[in-house]
C-alpha positions in Angstrom: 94.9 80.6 41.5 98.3 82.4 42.4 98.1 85.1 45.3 98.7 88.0 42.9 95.6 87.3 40.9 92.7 88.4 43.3 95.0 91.4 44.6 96.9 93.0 41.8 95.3 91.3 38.9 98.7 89.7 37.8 98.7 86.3 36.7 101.8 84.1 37.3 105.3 85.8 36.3 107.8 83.2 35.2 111.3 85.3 35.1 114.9 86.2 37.3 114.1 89.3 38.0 117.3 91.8 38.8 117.4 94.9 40.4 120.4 97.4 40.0 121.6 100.4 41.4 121.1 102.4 38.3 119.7 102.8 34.8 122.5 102.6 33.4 123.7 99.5 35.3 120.1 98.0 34.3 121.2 98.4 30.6 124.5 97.6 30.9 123.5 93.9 32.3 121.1 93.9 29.7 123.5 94.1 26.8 125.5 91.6 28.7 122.1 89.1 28.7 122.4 89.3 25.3 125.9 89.1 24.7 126.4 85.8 22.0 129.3 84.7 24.6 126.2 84.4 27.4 123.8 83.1 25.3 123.7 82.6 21.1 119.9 83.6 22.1 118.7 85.9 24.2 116.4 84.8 26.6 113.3 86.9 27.7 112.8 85.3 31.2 115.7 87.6 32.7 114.2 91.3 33.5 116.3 94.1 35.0 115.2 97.4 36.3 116.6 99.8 38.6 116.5 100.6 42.3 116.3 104.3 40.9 112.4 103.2 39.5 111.7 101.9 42.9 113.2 104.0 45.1 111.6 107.6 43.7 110.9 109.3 45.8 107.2 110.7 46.3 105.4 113.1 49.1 103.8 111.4 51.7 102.5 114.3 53.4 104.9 116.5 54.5 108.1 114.1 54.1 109.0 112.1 51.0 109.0 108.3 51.4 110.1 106.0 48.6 107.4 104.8 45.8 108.0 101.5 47.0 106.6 101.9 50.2 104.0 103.9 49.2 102.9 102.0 45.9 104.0 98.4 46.5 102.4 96.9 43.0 104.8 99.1 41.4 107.0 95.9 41.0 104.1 94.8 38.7 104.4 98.5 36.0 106.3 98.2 33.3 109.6 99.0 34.8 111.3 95.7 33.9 113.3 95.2 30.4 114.5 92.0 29.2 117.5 91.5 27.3 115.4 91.1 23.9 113.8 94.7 23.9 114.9 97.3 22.1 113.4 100.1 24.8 114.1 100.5 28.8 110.9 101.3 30.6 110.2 103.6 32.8 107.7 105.0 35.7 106.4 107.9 32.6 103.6 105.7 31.5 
């Protein structure tokens, strides 16, 4: 059983995940991914997000802190996009 089964409920995640500065930077490596010079098929074990998901920030009593820090398993939402889907993910969900 992989550690993030009993804790987060997450079973094994087979991918390269990359984090960018921005959104935009997130998509723009995206389209690269699936660029037919990089690959003639895209391949859905790269995932890119943005430090902008990750770094929110959020109230942690009377100073903001970022979401990471206060909501570790965020790296497990549904804030990563492979080069293969059509739509970005975000925190709104």
């Amino acid at each position: 059983m992989q550690r993030t089964t009993p804790c987060y409920g997450v079973h094994g995640i087979r991918a390269v995940l990359t984090e960018s500065t921005t959104n935009q930077w997130a998509q723009n490596l995206r389209q690269a991914a699936r660029h037919p010079i990089v690959s003639p098929k895209p391949s859905p074990l790269f995932w890119f997000t943005s430090s902008e998901l990750l770094t929110k920030p959020v109230a942690d009593g009377k100073r903001t802190i970022p979401l990471y820090l206060q909501q570790p398993e965020v790296i497990f939402k549904r804030i990563w996009a492979d080069p293969v889907q059509e739509e970005f993910s975000n925190l709104a969900d």
